[in-house]
C-alpha positions in Angstrom: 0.7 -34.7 -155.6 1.7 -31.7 -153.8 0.6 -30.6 -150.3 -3.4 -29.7 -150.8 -3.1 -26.3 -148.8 -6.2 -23.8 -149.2 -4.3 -21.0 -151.0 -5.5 -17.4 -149.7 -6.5 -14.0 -150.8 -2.5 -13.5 -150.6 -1.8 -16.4 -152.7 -4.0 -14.9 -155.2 -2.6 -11.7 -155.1 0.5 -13.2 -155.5 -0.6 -15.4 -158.6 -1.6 -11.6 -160.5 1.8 -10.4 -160.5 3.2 -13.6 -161.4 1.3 -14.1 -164.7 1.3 -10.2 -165.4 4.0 -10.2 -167.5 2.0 -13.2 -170.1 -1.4 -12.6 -169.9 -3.7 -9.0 -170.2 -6.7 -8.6 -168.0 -9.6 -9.8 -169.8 -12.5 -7.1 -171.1 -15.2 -6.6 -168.1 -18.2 -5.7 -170.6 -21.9 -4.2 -169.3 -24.5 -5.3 -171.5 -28.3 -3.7 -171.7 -29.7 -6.4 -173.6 -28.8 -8.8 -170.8 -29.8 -6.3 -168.4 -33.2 -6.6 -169.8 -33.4 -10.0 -170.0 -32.6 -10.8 -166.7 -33.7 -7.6 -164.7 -30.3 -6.8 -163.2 -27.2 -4.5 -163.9 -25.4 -7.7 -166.0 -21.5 -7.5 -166.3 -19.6 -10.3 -168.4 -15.8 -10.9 -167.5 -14.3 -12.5 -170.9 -12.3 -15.0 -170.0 -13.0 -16.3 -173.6 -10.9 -13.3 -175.1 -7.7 -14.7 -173.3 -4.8 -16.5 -175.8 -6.3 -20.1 -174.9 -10.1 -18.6 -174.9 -10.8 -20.1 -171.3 -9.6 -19.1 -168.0 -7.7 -21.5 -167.0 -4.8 -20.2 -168.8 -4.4 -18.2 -165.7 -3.7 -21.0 -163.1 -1.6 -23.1 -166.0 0.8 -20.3 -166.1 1.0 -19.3 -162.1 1.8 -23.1 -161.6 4.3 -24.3 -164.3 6.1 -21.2 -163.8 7.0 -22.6 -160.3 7.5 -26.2 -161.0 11.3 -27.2 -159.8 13.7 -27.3 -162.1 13.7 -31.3 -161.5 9.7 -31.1 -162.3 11.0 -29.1 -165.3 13.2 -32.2 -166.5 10.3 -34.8 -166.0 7.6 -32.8 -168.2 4.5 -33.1 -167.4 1.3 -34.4 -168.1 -2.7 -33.4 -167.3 -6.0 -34.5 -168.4 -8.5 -32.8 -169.7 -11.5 -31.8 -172.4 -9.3 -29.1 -173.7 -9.3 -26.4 -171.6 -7.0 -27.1 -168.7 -5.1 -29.4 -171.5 -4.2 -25.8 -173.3 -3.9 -24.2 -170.2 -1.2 -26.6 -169.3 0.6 -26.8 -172.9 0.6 -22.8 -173.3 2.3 -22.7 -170.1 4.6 -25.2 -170.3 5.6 -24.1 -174.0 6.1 -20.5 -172.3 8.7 -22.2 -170.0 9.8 -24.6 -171.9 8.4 -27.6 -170.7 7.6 -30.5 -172.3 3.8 -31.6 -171.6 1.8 -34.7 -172.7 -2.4 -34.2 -172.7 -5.0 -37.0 -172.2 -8.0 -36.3 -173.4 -11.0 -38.8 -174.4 -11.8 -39.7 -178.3 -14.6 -37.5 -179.0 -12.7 -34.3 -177.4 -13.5 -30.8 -179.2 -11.2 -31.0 -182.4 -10.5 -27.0 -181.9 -9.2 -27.8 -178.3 -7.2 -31.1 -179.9 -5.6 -29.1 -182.5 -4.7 -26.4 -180.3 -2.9 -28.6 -177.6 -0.9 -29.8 -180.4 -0.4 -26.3 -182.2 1.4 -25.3 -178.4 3.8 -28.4 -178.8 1.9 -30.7 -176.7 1.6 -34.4 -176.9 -2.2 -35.5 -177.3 -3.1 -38.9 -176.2 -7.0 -39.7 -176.9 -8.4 -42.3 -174.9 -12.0 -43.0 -173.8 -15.3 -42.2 -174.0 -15.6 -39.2 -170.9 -13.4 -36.9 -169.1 -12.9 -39.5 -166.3 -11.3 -42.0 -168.3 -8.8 -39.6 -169.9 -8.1 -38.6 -166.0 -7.2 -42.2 -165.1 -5.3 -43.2 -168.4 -2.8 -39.5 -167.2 -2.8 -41.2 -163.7 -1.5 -44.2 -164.9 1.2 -42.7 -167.6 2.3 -40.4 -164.7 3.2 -43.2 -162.3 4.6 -45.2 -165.2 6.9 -42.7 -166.3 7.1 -40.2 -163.5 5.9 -37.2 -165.3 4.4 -34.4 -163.3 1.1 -34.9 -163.0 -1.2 -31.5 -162.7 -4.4 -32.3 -161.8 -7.4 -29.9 -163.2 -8.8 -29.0 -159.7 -6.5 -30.0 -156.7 -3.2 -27.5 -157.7 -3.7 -24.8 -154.9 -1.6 -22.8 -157.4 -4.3 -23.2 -160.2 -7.1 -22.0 -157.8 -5.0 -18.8 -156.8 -4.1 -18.3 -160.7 -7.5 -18.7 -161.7 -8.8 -16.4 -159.3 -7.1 -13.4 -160.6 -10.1 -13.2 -163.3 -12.4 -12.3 -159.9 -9.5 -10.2 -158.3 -9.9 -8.1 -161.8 -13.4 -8.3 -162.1 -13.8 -6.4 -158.4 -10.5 -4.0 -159.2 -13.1 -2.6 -162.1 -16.4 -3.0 -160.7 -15.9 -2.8 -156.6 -19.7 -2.6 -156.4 -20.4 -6.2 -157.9 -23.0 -7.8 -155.7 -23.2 -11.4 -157.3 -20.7 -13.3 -159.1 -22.4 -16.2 -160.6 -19.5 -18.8 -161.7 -19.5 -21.9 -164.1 -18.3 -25.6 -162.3 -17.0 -28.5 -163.6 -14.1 -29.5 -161.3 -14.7 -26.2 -159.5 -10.9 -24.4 -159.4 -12.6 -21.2 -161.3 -15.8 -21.1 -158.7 -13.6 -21.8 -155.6 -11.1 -18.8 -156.7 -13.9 -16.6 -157.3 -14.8 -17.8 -153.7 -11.3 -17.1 -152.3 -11.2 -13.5 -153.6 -14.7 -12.1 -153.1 -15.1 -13.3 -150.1 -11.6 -11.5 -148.9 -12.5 -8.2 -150.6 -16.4 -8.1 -149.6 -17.6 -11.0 -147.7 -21.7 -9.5 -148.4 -20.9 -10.6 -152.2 -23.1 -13.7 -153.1 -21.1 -16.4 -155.2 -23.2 -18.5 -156.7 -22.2 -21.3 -158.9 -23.6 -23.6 -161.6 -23.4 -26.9 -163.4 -25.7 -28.8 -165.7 -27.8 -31.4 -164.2 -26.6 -34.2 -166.8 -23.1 -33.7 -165.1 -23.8 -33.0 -161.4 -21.2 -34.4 -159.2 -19.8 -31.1 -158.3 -23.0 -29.8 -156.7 -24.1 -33.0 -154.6 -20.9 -33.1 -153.4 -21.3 -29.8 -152.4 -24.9 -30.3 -151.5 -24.4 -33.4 -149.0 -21.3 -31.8 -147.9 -19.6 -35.4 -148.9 -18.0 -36.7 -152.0 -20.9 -38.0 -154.2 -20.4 -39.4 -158.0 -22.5 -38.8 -160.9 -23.2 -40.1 -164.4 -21.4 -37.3 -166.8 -23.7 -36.7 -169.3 -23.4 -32.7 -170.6 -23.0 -31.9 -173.9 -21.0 -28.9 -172.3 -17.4 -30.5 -171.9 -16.2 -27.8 -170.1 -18.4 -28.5 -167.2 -17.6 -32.5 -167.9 -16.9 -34.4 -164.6 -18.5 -37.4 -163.1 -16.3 -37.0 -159.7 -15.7 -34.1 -157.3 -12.3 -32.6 -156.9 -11.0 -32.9 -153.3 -9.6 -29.5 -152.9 -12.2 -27.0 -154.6 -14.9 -29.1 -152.9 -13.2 -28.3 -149.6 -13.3 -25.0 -150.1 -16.8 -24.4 -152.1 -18.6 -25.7 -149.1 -17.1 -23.3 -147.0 -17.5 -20.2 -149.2 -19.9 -21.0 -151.9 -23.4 -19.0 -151.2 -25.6 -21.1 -154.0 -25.1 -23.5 -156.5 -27.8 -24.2 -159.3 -28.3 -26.7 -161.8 -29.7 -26.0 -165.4 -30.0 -28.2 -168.2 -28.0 -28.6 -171.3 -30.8 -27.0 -173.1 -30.6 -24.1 -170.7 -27.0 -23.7 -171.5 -27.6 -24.4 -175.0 -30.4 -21.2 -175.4 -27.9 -19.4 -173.4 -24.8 -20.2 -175.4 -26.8 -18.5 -178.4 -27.9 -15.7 -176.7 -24.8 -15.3 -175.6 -23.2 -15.1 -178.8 -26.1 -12.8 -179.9 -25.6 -9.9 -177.5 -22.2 -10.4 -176.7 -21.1 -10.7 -180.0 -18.1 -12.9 -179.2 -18.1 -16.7 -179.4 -18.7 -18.6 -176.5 -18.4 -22.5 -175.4 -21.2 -23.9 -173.6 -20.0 -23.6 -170.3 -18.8 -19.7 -171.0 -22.8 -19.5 -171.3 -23.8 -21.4 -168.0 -23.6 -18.3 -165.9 -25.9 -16.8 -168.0 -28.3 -19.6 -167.9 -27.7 -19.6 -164.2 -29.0 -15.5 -164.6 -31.9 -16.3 -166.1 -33.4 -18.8 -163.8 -32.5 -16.9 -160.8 -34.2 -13.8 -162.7 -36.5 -13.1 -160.1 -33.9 -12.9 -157.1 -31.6 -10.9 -159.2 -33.6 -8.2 -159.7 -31.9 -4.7 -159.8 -28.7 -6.2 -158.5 -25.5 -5.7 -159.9 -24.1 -9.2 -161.1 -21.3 -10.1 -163.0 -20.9 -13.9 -165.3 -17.6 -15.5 -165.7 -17.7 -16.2 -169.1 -14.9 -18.9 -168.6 -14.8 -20.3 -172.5 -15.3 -19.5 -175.8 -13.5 -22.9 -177.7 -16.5 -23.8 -179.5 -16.1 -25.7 -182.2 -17.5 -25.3 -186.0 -19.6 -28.6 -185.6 -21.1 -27.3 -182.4 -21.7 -23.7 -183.6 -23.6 -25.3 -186.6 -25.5 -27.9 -184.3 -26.3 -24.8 -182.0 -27.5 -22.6 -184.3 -29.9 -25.2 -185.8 -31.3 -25.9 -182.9 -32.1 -22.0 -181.3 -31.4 -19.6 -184.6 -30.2 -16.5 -183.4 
């Protein structure tokens, strides 16, 4: 594991003209309809329209890019629900590196079948996130692949903080960026960059309450465990991540927990007004919105919509349960 460095606004910086040449900034899109149902000026940055559909593309590519060329040989390897997991194999298929995912047995078949479409090696194992994490542990030391961890890669926190670095280059006058967690790279970035360009900005972040390890960690203000029970895989973790944690307490304004049937009736409405499909945790900010509705009020706040890898099954299941 590499040195666990804070990276900075520079790092970020740095990060955006790395990755320029493989990814396009993602749409920043103002919606009335979520104006009016939370009371605020809403903006939605859509990291679901990037080539994996989640953000995290952004950090997979800043880091592989500057893996040694000795790193390069080993390959690596990464756990994940699917998000990071694609992150990693679009990167490392980019640069021509080969990459083995673990992922547990019930993982989102669209995420699954992606990993492999980007030339990745997908190993399912386990019930939860956490067991695909230790079963990549032990391969790595086994075999001595490169292991990238989801949330303690300084280089994944400045990559993935370009999606706030973008959001604030179009919309300088953003007051609140409300930001899903699950390890917490994506919040802590947000953190890292609107804190350097405005430190009055509010970040607020948000996790479900079956799955809230992030948030008493951040809470308590010392590594607390949780049972990881969200439906939301993308915001799947029942440990805190060393390294976003470290900088979340020190930056983070707020963090809020909603249910799964928040994110759920948010998920939908999402996909209503947006018109664009979003994954569960895409929607969390927005379920965040709406139950800090009264604070909000004529503000001008911007959701990181982080994911849209929803899968046919889940749509349906959705749907049936809040028709649009």
């Amino acid at each position: 594991m590499p040195e666990l460095y804070e990276p900075t606004f520079a790092d970020v910086l740095d990060a955006a003209k790395r990755i320029r040449s493989y990814l396009q900034p993602t749409p920043l899109r103002h919606y009335p309809s979520l104006d009016r149902l939370v009371g605020a000026e809403v903006h939605v940055k859509h990291e679901n329209h990037n080539p994996t559909g989640a953000f995290k593309v952004r950090g997979g590519i800043n880091l592989v890019s500057r893996l040694t060329n000795e790193e390069r040989d080993r390959g690596v390897i990464a756990a994940s629900t699917g998000n990071h997991g694609q992150s990693v194999a679009y990167a490392a298929r980019l640069f021509g590196v080969s990459a083995i995912i673990c992922a547990p047995e019930n993982a989102n078949p669209v995420k699954v079948e992606s990993m492999r479409d980007l030339g990745a090696e997908v190993v399912l194992k386990g019930e939860r996130y956490d067991d695909a994490r230790l079963n990549a542990s032990r391969l790595a030391e086994e075999h001595g692949y490169r292991y990238i961890h989801s949330g303690d890669e300084p280089h994944l926190i400045a990559g993935v903080g370009t999606h706030t670095l973008e959001l604030l280059q179009e919309q300088p006058q953003t007051e609140v960026v409300i930001v899903p967690i699950g390890g917490g790279s994506g919040a802590a970035g947000a953190c890292i960059v609107a804190k350097a360009v405005n430190p009055h900005i509010e970040v607020v972040g948000v996790q479900s309450k079956e799955a809230p390890a992030a948030y008493l960690s951040w809470k308590n203000r010392e590594t607390r465990e949780a049972p990881n029970r969200t439906r939301a895989e993308g915001l799947a973790t029942a440990a805190p991540f060393e390294l976003p944690q470290r900088i979340l307490r020190r930056l983070l304004d707020d963090f809020v927990l909603v249910t799964d049937d928040e994110i759920d009736a948010a998920t939908a409405l999402m996909i209503e007004k947006t018109r664009t499909l979003v994954e569960g945790a895409g929607a969390a900010a927005l379920a965040a919105a709406l139950k800090l509705r009264a604070r909000l009020q004529g503000r001008k706040v911007a959701l990181i919509c982080s994911g849209g890898n929803i899968s046919p099954t889940q749509l349906r299941e959705l749907l049936q349960r809040h028709l649009l």
